[in-house]
N, CA, C, O and CB atoms as a CASP TS submission, in Angstrom:
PFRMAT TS
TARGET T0000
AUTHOR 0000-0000-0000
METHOD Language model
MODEL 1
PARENT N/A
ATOM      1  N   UNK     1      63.766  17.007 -52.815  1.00  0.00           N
ATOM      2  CA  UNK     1      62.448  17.464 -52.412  1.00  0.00           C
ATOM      3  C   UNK     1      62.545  18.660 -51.457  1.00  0.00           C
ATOM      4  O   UNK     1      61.639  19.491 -51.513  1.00  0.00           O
ATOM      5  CB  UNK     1      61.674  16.321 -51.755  1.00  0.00           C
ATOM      6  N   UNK     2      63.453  18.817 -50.669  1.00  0.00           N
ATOM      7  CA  UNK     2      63.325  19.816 -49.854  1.00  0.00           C
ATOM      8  C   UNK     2      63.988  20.982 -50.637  1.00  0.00           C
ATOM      9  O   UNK     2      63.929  21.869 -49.785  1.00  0.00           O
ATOM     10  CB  UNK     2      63.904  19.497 -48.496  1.00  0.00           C
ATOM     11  N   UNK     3      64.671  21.625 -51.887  1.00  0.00           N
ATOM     12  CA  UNK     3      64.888  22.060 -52.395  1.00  0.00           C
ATOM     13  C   UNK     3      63.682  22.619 -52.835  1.00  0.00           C
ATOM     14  O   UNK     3      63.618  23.824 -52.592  1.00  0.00           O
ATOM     15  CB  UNK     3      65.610  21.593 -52.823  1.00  0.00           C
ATOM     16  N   UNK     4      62.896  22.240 -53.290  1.00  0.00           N
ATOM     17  CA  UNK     4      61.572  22.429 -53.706  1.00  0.00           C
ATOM     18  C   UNK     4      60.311  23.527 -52.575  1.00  0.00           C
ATOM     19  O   UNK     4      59.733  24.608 -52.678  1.00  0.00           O
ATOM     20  CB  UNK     4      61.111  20.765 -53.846  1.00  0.00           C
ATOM     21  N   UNK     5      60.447  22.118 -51.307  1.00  0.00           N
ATOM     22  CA  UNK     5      59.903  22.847 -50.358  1.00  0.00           C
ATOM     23  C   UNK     5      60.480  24.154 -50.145  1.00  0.00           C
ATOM     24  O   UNK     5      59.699  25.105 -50.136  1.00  0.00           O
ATOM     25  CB  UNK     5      59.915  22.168 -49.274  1.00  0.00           C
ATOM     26  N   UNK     6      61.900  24.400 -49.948  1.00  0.00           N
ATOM     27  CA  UNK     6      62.249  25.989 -49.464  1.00  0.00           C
ATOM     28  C   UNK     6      61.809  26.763 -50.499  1.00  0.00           C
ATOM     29  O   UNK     6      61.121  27.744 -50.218  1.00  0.00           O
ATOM     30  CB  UNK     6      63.863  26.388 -49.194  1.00  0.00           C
ATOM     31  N   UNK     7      62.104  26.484 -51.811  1.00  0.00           N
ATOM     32  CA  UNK     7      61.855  27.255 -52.954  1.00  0.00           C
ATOM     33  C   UNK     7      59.496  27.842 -52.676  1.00  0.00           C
ATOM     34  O   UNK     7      58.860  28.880 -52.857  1.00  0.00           O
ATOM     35  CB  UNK     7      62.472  25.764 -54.729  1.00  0.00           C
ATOM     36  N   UNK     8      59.207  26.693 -52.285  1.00  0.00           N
ATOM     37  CA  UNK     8      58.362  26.948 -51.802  1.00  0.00           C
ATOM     38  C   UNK     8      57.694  28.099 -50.433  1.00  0.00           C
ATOM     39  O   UNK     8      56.715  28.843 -50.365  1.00  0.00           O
ATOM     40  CB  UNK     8      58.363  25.982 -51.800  1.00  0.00           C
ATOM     41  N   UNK     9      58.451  27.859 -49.799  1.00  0.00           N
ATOM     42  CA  UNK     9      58.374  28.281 -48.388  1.00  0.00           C
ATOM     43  C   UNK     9      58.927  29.738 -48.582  1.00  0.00           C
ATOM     44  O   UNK     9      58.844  30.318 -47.500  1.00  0.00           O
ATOM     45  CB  UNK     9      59.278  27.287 -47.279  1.00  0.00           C
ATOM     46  N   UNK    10      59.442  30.521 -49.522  1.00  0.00           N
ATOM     47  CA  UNK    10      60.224  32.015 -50.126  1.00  0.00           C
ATOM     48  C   UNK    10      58.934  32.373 -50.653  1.00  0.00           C
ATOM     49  O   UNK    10      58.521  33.470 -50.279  1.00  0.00           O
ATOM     50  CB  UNK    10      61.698  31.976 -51.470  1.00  0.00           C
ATOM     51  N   UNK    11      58.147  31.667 -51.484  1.00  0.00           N
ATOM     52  CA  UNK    11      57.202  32.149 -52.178  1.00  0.00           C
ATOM     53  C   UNK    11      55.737  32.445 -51.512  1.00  0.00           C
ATOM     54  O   UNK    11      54.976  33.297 -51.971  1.00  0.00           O
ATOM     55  CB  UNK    11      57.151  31.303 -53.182  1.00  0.00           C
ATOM     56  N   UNK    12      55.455  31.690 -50.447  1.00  0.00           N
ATOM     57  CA  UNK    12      54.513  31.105 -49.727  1.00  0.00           C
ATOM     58  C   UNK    12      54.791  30.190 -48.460  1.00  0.00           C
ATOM     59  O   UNK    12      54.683  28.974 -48.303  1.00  0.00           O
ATOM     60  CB  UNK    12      53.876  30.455 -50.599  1.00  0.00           C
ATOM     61  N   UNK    13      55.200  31.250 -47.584  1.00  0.00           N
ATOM     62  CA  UNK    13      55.752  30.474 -45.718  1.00  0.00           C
ATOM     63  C   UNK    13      54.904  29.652 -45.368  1.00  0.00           C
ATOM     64  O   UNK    13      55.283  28.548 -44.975  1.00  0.00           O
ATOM     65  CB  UNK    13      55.787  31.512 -44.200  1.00  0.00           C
ATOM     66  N   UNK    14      53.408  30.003 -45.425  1.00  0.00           N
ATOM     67  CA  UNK    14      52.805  28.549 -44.478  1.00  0.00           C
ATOM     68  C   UNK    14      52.808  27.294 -45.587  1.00  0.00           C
ATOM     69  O   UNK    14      52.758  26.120 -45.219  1.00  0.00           O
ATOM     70  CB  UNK    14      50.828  28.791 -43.784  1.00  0.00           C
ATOM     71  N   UNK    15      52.857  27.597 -46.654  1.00  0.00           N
ATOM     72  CA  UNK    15      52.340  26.251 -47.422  1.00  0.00           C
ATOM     73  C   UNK    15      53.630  25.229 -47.054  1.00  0.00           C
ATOM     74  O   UNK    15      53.519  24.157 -46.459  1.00  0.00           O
ATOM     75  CB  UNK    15      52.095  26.506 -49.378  1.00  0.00           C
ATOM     76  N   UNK    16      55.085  25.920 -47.637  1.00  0.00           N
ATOM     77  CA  UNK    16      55.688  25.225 -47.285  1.00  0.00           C
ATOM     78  C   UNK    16      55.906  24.624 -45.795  1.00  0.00           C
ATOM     79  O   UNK    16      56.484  23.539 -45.752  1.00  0.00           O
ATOM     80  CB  UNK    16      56.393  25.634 -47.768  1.00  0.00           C
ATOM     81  N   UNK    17      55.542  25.159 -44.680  1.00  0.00           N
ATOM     82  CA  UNK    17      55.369  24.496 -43.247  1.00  0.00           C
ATOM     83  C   UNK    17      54.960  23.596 -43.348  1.00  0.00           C
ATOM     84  O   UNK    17      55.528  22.543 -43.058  1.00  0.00           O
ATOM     85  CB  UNK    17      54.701  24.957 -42.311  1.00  0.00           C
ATOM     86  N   UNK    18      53.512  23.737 -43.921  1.00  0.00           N
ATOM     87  CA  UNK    18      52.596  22.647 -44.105  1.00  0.00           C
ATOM     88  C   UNK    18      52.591  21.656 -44.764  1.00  0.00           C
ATOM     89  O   UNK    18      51.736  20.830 -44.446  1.00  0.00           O
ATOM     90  CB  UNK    18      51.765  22.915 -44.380  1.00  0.00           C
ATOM     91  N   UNK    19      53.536  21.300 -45.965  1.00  0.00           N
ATOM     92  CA  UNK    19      53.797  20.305 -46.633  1.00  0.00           C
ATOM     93  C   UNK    19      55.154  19.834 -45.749  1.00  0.00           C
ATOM     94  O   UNK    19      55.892  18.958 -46.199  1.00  0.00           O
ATOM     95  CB  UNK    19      53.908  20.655 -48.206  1.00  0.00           C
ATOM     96  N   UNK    20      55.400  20.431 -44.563  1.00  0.00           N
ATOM     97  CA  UNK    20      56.653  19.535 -43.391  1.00  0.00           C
ATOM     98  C   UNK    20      55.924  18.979 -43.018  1.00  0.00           C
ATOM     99  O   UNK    20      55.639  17.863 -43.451  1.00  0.00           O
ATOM    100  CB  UNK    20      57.575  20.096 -42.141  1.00  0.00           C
ATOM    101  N   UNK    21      55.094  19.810 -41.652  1.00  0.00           N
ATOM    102  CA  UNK    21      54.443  19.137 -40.828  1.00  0.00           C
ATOM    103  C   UNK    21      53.346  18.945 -40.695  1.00  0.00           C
ATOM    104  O   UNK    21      52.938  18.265 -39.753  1.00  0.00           O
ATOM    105  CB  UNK    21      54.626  19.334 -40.075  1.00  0.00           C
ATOM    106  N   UNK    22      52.313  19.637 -41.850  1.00  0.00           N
ATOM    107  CA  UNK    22      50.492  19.348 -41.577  1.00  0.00           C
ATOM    108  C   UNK    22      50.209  20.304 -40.894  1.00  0.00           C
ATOM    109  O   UNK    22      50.912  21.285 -41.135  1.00  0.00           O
ATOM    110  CB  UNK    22      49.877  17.987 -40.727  1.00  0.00           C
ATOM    111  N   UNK    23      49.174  20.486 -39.836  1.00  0.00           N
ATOM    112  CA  UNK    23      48.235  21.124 -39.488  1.00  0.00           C
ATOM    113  C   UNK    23      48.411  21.326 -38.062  1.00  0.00           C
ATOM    114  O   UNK    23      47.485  21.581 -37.292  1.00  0.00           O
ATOM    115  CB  UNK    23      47.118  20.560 -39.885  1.00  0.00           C
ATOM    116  N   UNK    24      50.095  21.156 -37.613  1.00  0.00           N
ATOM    117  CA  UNK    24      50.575  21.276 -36.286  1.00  0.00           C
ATOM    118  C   UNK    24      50.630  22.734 -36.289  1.00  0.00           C
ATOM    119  O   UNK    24      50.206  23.582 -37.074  1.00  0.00           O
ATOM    120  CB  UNK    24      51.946  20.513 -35.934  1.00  0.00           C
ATOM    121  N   UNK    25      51.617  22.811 -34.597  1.00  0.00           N
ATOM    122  CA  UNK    25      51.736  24.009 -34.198  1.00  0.00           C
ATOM    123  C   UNK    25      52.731  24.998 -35.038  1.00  0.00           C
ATOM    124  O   UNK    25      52.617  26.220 -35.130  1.00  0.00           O
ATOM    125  CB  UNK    25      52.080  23.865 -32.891  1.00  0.00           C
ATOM    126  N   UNK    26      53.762  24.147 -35.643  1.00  0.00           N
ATOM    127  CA  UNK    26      54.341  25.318 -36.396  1.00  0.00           C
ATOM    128  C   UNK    26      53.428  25.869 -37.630  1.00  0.00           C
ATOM    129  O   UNK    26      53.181  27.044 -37.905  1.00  0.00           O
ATOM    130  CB  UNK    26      55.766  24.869 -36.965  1.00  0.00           C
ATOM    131  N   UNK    27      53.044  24.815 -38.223  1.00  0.00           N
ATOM    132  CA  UNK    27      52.097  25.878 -38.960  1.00  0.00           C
ATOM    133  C   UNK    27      51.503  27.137 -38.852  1.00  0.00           C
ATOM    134  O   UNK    27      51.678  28.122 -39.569  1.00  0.00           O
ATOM    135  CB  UNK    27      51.273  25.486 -39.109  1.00  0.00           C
ATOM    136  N   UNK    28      50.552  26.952 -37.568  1.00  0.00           N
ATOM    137  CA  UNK    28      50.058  28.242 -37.519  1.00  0.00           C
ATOM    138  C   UNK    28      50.520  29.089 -36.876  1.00  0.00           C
ATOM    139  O   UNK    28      49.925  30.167 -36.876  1.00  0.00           O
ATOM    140  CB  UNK    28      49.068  28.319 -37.248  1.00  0.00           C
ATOM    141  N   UNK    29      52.094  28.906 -35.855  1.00  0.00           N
ATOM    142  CA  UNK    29      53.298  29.803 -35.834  1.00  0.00           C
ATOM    143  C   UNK    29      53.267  30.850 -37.095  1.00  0.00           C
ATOM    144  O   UNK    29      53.068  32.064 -37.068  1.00  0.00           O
ATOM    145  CB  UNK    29      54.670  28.861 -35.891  1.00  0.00           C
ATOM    146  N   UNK    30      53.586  29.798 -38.455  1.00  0.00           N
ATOM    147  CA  UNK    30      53.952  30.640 -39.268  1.00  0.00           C
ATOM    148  C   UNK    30      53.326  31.495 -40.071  1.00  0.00           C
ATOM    149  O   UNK    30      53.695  32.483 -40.706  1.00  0.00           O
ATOM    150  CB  UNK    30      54.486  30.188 -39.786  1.00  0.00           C
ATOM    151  N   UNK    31      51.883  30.706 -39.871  1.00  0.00           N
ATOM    152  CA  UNK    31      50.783  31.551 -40.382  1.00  0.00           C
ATOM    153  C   UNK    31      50.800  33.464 -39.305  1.00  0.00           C
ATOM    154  O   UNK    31      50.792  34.618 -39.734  1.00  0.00           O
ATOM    155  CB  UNK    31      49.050  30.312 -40.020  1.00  0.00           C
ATOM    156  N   UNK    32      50.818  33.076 -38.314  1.00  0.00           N
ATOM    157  CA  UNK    32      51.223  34.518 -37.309  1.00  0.00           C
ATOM    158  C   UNK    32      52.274  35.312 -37.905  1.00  0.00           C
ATOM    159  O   UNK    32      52.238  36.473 -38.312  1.00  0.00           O
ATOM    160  CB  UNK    32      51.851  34.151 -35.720  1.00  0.00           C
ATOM    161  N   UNK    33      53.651  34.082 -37.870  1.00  0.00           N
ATOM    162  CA  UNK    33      54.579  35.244 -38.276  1.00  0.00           C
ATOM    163  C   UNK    33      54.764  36.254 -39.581  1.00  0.00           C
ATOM    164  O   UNK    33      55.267  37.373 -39.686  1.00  0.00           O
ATOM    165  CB  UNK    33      55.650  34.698 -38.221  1.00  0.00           C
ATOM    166  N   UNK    34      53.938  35.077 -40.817  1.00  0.00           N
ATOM    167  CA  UNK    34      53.481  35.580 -41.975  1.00  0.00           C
ATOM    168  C   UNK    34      53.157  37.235 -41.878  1.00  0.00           C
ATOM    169  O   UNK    34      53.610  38.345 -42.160  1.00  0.00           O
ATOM    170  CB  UNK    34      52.251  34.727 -42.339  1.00  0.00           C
ATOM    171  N   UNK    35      51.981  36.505 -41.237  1.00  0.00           N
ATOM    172  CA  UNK    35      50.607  38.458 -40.941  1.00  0.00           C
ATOM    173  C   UNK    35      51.444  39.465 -40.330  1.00  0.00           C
ATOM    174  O   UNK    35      51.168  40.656 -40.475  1.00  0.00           O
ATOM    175  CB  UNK    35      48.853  38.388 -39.346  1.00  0.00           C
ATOM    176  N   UNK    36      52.437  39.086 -39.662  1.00  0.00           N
ATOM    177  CA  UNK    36      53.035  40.260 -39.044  1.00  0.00           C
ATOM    178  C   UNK    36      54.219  41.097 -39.386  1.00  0.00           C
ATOM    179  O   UNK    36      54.450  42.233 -38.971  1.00  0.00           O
ATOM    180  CB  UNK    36      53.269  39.929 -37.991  1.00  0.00           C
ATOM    181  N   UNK    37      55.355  39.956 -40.675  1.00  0.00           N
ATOM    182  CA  UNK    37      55.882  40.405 -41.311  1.00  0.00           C
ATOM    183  C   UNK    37      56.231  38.832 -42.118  1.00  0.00           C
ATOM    184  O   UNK    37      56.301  37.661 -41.745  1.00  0.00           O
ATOM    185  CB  UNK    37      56.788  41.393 -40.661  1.00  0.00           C
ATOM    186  N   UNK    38      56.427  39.708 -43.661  1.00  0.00           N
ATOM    187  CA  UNK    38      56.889  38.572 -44.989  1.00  0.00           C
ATOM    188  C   UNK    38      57.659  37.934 -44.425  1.00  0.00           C
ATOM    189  O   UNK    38      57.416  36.728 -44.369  1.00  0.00           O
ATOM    190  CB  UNK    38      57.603  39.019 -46.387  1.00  0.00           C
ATOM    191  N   UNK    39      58.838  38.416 -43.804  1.00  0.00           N
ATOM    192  CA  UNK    39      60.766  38.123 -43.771  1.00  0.00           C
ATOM    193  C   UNK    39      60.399  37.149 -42.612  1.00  0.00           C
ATOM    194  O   UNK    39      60.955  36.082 -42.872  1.00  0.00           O
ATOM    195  CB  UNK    39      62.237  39.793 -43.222  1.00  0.00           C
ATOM    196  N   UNK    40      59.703  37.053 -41.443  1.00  0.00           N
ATOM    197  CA  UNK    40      60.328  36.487 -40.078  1.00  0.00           C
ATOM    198  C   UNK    40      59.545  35.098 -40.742  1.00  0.00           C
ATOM    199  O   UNK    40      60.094  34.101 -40.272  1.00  0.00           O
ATOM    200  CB  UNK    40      59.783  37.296 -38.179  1.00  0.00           C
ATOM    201  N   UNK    41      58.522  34.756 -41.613  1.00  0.00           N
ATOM    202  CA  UNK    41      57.881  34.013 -42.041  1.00  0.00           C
ATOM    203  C   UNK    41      58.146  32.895 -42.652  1.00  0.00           C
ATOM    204  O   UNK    41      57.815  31.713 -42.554  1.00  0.00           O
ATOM    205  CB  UNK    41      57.387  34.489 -42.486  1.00  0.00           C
ATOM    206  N   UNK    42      59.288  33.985 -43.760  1.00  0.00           N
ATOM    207  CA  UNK    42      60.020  32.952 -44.327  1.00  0.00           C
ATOM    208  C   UNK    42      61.361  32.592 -43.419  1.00  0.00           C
ATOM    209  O   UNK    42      61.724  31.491 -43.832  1.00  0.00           O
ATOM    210  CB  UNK    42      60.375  33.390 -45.794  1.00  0.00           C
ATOM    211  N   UNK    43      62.119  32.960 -42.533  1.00  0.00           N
ATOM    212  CA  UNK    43      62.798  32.372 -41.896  1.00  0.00           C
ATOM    213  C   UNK    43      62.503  31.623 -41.189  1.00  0.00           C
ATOM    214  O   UNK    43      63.342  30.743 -40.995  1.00  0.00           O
ATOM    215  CB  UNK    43      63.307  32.833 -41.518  1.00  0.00           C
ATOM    216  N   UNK    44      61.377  31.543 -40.529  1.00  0.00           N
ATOM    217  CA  UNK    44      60.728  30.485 -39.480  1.00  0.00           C
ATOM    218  C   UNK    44      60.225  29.201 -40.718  1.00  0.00           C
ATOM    219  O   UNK    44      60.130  28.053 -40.282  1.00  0.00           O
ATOM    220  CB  UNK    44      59.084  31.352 -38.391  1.00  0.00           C
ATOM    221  N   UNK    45      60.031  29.357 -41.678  1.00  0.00           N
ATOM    222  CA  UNK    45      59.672  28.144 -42.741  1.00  0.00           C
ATOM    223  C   UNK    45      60.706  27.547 -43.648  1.00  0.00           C
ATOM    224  O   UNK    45      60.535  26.658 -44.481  1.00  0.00           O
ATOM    225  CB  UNK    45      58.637  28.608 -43.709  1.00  0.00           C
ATOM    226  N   UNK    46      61.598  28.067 -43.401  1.00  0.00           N
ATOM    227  CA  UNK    46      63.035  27.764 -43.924  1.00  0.00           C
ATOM    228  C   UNK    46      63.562  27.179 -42.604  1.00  0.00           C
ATOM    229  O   UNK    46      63.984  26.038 -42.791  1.00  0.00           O
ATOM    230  CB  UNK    46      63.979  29.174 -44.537  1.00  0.00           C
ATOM    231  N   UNK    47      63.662  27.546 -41.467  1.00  0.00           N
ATOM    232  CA  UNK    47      64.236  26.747 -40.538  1.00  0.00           C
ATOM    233  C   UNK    47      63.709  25.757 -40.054  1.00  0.00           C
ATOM    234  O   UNK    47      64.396  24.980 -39.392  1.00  0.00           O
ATOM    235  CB  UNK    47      64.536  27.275 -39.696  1.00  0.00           C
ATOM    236  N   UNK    48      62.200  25.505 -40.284  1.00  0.00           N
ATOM    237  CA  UNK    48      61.547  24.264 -40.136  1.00  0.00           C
ATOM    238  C   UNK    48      61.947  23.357 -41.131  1.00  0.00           C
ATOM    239  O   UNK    48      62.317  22.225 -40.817  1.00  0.00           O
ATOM    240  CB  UNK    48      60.163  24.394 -40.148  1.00  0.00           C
ATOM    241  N   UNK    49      61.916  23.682 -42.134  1.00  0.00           N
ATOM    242  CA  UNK    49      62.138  22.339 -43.315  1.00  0.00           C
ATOM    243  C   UNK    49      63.587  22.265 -43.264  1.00  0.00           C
ATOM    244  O   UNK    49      64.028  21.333 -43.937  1.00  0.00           O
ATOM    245  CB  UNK    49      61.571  22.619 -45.138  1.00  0.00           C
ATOM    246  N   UNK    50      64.571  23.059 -42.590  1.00  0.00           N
ATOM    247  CA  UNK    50      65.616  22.456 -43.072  1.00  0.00           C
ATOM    248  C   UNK    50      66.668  21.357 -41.431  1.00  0.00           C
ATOM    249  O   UNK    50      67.760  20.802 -41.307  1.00  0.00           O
ATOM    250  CB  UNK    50      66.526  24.002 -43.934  1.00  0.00           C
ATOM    251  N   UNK    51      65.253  21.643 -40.425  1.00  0.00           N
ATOM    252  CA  UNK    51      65.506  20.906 -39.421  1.00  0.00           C
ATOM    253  C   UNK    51      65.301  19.744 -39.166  1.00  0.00           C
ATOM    254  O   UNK    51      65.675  19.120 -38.173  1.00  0.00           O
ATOM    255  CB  UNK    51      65.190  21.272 -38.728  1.00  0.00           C
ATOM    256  N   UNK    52      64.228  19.109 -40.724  1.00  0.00           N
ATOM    257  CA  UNK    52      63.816  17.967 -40.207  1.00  0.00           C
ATOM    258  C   UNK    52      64.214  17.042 -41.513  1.00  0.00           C
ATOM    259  O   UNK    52      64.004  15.829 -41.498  1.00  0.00           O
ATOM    260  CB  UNK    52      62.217  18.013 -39.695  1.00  0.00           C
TER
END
């Protein structure tokens, strides 16, 4: 499953956050880091799912 999620989280950073943790604070971390650049977005959503 988490194979999935990252594969997710490359394509679309917050969704995959959000299928970690819901509607917490990293989420909308990543929703920020998203808007401000693609790349830091998906690293911050790749290092969430692969921390927990």
């Amino acid at each position: 499953m988490d194979l999935l999620r990252i594969l997710i989280a490359i394509l679309l950073p917050p969704l995959g956050v959000f299928l970690q943790v819901g509607f917490r604070g990293a989420f909308w971390l990543n929703i920020l880091l998203t808007l401000l650049g693609y790349l830091p977005g998906i690293i911050h959503a790749v290092w969430i799912i692969a921390r927990r």
